[in-house]
C-alpha positions in Angstrom: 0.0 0.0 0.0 2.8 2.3 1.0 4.3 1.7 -2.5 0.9 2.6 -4.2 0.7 5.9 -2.1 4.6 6.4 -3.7 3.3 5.9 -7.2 0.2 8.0 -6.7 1.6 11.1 -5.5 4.1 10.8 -8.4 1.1 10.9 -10.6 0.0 13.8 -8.8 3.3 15.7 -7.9 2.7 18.6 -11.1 -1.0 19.6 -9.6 0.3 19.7 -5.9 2.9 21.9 -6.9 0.7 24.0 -8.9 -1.5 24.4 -6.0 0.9 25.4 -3.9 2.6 27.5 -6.2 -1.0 29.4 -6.6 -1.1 30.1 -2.4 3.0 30.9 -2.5 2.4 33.9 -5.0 -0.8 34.9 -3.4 0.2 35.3 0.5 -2.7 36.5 2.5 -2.8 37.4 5.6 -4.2 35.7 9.2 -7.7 35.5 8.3 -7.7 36.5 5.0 -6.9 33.9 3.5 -10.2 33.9 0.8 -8.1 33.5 -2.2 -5.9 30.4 -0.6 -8.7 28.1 0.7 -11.1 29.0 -2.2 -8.4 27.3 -4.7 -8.2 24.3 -2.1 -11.6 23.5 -1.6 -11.5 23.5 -5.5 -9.2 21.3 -5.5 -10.4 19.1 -3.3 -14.4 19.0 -4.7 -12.6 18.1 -8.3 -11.2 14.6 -6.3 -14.3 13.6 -4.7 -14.2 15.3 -1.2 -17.3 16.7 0.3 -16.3 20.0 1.4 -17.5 22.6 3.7 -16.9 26.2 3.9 -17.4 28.3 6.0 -15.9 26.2 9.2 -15.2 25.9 12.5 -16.7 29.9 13.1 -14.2 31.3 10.5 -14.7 32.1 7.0 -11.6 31.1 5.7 -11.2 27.6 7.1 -12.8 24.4 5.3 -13.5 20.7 5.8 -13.2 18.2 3.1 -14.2 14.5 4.4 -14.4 11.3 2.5 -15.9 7.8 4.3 -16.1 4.8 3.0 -17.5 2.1 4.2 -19.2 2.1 7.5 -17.6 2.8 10.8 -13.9 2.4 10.8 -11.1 5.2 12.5 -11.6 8.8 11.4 -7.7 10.7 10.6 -7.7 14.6 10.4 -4.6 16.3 8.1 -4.8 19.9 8.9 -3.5 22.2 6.0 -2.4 26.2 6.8 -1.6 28.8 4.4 -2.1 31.9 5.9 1.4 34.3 4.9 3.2 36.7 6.6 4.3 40.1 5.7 6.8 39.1 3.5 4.6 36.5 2.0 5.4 32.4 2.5 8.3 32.8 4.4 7.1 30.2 6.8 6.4 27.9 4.0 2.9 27.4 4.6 2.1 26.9 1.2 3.7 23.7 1.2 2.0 22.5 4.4 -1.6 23.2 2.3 -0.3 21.5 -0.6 1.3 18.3 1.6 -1.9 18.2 3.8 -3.9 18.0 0.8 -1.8 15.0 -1.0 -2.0 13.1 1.6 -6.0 13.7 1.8 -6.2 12.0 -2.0 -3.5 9.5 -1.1 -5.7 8.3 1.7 -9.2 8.7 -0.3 -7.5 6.5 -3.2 -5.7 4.3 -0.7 -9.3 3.4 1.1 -11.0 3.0 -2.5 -8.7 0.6 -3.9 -8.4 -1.5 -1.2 -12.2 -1.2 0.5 -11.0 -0.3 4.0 -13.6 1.0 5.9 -12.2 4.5 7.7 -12.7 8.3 6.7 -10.4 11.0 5.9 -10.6 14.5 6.5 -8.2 17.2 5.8 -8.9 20.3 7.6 -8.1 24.6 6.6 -6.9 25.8 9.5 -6.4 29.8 8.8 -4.2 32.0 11.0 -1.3 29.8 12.4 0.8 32.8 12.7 -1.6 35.6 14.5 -4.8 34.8 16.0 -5.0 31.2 16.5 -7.0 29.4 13.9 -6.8 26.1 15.4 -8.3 27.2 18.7 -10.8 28.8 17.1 -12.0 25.5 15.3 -11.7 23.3 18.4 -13.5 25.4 20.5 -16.3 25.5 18.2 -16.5 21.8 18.0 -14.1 21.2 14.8 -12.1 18.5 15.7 -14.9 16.2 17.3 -15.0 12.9 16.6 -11.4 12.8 15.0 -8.8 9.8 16.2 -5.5 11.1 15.5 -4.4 14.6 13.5 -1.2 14.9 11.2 0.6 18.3 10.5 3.6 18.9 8.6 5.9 21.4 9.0 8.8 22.9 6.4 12.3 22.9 8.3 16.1 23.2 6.8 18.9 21.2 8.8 18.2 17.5 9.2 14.3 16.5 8.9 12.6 15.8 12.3 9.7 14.9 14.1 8.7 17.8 16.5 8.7 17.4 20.3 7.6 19.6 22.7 7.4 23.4 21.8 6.7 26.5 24.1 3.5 28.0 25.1 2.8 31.7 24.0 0.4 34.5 25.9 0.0 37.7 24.0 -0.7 41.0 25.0 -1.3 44.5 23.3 -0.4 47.8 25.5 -1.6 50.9 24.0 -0.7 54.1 26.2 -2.3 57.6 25.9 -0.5 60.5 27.0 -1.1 64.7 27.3 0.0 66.5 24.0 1.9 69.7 24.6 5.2 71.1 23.1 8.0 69.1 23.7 10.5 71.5 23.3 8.9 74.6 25.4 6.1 73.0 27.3 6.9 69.2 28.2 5.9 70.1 31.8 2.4 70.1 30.5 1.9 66.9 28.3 2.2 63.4 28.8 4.6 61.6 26.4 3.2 57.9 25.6 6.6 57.1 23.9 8.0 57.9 27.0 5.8 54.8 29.0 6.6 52.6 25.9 10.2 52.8 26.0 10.0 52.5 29.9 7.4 49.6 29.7 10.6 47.8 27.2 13.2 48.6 29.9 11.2 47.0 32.5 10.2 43.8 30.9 14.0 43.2 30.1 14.8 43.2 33.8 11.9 41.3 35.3 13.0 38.4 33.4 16.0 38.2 35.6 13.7 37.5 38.3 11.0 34.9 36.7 10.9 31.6 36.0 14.2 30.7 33.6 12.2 29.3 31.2 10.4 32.6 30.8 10.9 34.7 27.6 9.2 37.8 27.5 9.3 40.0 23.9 8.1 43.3 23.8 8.1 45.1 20.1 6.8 49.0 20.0 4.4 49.2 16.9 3.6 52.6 16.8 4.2 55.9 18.1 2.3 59.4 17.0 4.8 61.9 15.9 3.7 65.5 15.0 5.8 68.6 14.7 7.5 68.5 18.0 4.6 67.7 19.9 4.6 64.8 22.6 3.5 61.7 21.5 0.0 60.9 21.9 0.1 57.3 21.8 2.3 55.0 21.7 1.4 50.7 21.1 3.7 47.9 22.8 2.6 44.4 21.2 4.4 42.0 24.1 4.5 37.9 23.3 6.0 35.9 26.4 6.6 32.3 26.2 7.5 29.6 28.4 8.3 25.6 28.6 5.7 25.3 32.1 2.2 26.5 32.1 2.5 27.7 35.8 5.9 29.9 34.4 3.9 31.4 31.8 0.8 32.1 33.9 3.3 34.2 36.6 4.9 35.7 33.8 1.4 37.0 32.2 0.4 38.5 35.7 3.9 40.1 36.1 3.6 41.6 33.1 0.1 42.9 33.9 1.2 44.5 37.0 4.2 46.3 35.4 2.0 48.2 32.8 0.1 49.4 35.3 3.4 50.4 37.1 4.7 52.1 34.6 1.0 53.9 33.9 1.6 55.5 37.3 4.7 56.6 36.5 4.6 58.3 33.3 0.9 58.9 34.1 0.3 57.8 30.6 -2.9 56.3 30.7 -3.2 52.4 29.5 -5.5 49.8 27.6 -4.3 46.4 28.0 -5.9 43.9 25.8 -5.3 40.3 26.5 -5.7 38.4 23.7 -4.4 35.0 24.7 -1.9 32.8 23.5 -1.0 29.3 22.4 -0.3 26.1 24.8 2.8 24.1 24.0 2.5 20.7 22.1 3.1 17.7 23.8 4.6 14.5 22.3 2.9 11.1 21.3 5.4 8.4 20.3 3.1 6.8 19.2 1.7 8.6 16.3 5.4 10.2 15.9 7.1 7.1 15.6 5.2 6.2 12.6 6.1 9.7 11.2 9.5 8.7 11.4 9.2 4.9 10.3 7.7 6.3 6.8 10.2 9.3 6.5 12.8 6.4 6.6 10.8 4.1 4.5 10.6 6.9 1.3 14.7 7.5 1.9 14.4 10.4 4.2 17.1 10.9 6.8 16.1 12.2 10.2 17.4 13.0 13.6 16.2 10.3 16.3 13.9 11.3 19.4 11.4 13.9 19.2 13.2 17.3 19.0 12.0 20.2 20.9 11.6 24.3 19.9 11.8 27.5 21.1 8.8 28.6 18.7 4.7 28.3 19.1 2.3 27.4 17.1 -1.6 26.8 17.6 -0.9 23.0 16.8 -0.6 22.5 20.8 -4.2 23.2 21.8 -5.3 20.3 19.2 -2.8 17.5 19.9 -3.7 17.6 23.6 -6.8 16.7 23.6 -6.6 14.4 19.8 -3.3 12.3 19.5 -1.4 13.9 17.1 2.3 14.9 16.0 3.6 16.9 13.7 6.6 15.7 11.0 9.3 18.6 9.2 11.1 17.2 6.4 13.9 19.4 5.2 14.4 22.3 2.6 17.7 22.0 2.6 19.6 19.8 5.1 23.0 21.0 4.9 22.4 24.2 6.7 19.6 25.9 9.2 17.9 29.1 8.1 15.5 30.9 10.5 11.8 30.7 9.6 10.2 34.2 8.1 13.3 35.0 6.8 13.8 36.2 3.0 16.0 33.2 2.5 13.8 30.5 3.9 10.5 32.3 1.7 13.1 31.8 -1.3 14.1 27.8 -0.2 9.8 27.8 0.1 9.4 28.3 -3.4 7.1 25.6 -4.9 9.7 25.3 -7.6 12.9 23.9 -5.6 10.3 22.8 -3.2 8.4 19.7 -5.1 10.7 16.9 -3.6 9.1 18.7 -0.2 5.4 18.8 -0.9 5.6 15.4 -2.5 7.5 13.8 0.5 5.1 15.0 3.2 2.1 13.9 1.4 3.5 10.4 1.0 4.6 10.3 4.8 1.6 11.4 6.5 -0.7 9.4 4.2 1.4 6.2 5.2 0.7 7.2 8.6 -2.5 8.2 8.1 -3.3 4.4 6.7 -0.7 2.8 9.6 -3.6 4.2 12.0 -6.8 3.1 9.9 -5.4 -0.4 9.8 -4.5 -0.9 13.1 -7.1 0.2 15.7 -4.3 -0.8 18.6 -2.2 1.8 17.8 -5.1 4.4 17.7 -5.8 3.0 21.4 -1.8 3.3 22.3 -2.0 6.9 20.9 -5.5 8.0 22.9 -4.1 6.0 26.1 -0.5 7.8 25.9 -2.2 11.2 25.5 -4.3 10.8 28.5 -1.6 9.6 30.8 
């Protein structure tokens, strides 16, 4: 079966490139991604899926399911392709085209051979701002789903993710007192002023949090206007953290030392907490067979499950659905920091085929592993609950 997946996504490697070439020179942003999972769902209604669209309480996120038979295990693929500002320099356009070949390898895999099971390959918008994912479990989106699949673009040598960090955003936006600042600073408020001091802060409190505590602060905006004090001034501030209970201190540090710096400056503040992102967590189980079919279609790739200093949204699904997520290499021979210029370039659907082609057969092959063997979808569910 494994070999017939090879052959098929041979057969298919020219339209999954395509595809993903299409979302590569049409980056959209978090949540609008229209253009992007419009050609998808097209995609997948021209090979039999029965799509839906809107899903999950977001406009731009799909579902595309195929059952056959009766009964049998139920394996979600999810697909992203939301860019950033310098387009797909994340690579997400190969994770929509991968997630997608492997939806057809599995649909033609479970035809051809009558095995009862049901595929689904899931649009998940807004990986990098905003949370897609969350959005779609917490509006019932991943019900009924056994296991989930994810690929991931890397350079260096391919891997099978482990644990990542857990994220909390938050957005500052101070208001101070306009008034000269050359003849009348007495009289105004500068809320540049509380946004450069807010910075400072967060720098040293580190020093006295949690280790595994990272705390970023980035200042977005500021109101000049002919040598007047700034109005207002924006801080967007991400902290992330290997524990839960780290992060959660570090989130109500930060909170207090706005408002510490408010009284200060007396800039006035608006704090909006928008949330964050919890940390995956492993499953050998389901990773393992990653790794067995990355070796099986000539991949190599690093033993264990390998563990990040990024986020992602992928968390919040695989721990409550066994999951894991797989990232073959762009290039192995040296490592290139994601949403860079160079790793958009590597991301080209061009250079990138061998990529798309290789995740699609991988995660299929998994995706069947699971379908045929209802023990290992037990191992998976039992591991993630211990």
């Amino acid at each position: 079966m494994k070999r017939e997946i090879d052959t098929y996504i041979e057969e298919q490697r020219e339209a999954l490139v395509d595809l993903s070439t299409k979302i590569y020179e049409n980056p959209e942003l978090a949540f609008e991604e229209y253009y992007a999972s419009e050609v998808l769902v097209e995609f997948l209604d021209g090979y039999g899926f029965q799509t839906t669209k809107p899903f999950g309480g977001l406009d731009t996120a799909f579902e595309a399911t195929y059952t056959h038979g009766e009964g049998g295990p139920v394996i979600g693929v999810m697909a992203e392709y939301d860019a950033l500002v310098n387009g797909h320099a994340c690579g997400h356009n190969i994770i929509a085209a991968s997630g997608v070949g492997a939806g057809i390898a599995v649909k033609k895999m479970l035809e051809e051979n009558n095995i009862n099971g049901t595929i689904k390959v899931i649009g998940t918008p807004a990986e990098e701002e905003g949370g897609g994912k969350i959005i779609i479990l917490d509006n019932g989106g991943f019900e009924n789903i056994d296991a989930v699949l994810l690929l991931h673009p890397t350079t260096g040598v391919s891997k099978v993710a482990g644990k990542c960090r857990s994220s909390h955003n938050i957005d500052v936006t101070f208001t101070g007192v306009v008034s000269s600042a050359i003849s009348r600073p007495e009289r105004g408020v500068n809320a540049s002023e509380a946004a450069v001091l807010l910075h400072q802060v967060l720098g040293s409190a580190m020093r006295y949090l949690p280790s595994d505590v990272l705390i970023m602060p980035f200042l977005t905006e500021t109101d000049y206007k002919n040598g007047l004090l700034p109005e207002i001034a924006e801080v967007k501030i991400t902290i992330t953290a290997d524990e839960d209970e780290s992060l959660a201190r570090a989130v109500a540090r930060v909170q207090e030392i706005v408002k510490g710096v408010s009284m200060i400056t007396e800039a006035k503040y608006e704090l909006k907490d928008l949330g964050g992102y919890a940390g995956r967590v492993i499953n050998e189980t389901v990773g393992n067979l990653l790794r067995d079919n990355m070796i099986a279609y000539g991949e190599e790739i690093q033993d264990g499950f390998i563990d990040d200093n990024g986020f992602e949204d992928f968390g919040n699904v695989n721990r409550v659905i066994p999951g894991a997520m797989v990232y073959p290499t762009l290039m192995k021979e040296e490592k290139v920091s994601n949403h860079t210029q160079r790793f958009l370039e590597l991301a080209d659907p061009k250079q990138a085929g061998d990529v798309i082609t290789l995740g699609s057969k991988v995660m299929a092959a998994t995706a069947m592993d699971l379908i045929t063997n209802l023990d290992l979808i037990e191992k998976a569910k039992s591991e993630l609950e211990k």
